[in-house]
N, C-alpha and C positions, 0 to 999 in steps of 0.2 A: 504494500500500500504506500503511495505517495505521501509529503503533507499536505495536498489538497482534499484527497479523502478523507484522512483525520478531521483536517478542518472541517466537511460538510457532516462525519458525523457528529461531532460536535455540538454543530450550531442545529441541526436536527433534535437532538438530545435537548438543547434549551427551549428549543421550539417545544415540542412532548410537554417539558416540563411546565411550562407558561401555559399552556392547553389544561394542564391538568392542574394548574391552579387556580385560572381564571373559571374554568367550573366548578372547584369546592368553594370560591370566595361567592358566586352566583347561587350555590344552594344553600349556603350559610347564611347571602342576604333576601333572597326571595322565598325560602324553602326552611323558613326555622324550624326545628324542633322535628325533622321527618325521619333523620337518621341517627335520632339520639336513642341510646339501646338502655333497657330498664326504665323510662322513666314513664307513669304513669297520667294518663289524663285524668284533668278534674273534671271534664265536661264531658258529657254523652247524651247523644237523643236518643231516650228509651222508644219512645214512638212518635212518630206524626201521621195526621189524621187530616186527607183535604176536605175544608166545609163546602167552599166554595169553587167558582173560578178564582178567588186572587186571594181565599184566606186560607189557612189552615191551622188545624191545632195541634202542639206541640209540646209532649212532654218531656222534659232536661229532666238530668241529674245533673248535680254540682256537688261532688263527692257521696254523702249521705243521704245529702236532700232533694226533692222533685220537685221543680215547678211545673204549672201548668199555665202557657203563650198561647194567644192568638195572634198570628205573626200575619200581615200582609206584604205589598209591596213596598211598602214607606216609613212602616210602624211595625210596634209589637206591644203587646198589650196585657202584662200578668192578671191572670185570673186569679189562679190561687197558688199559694206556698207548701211547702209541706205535704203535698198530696201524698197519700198512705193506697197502697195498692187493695184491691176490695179481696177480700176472703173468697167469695160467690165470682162468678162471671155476669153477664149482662142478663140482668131479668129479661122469661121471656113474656 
């Protein structure tokens, strides 16, 4: 090998590496929190429920606790807190 091969592997090699930094600095700022390993969410939609064309209802957890939203396109709207899951399913 000459040293102008050297050189193109080289500047290849920084190329790669600049490729591969400029996408973990890109997921790191657009994409927080997707490749962090053990860490738990506080937030989960147990269910949602369309009422409408533009509403729907929406039960959160926020660790412990349940809320119950009616979310549109502009708003949200807490109904109630603390919702407790029913013993029974839905009367017929």
């Amino acid at each position: 090998m000459t040293q102008i091969d050297y050189i193109q592997a080289i500047v290849a090699l920084l190329f790669v590496l600049c490729l591969i930094w400029l996408l973990a600095f890109g997921v790191k700022r657009y994409a927080p929190g997707t490749f962090v390993a053990g860490r738990q969410r506080r937030l989960q939609i147990v269910e949602s429920l369309p009422l409408g064309g533009r509403h729907r209802a929406v039960l959160l957890r926020c660790e412990s606790r349940q809320h119950l939203l009616v979310v549109s396109e502009d708003r949200a709207t807490l109904i109630d807190r603390d919702v407790t899951a029913s013993e029974k399913g839905p009367s017929s």
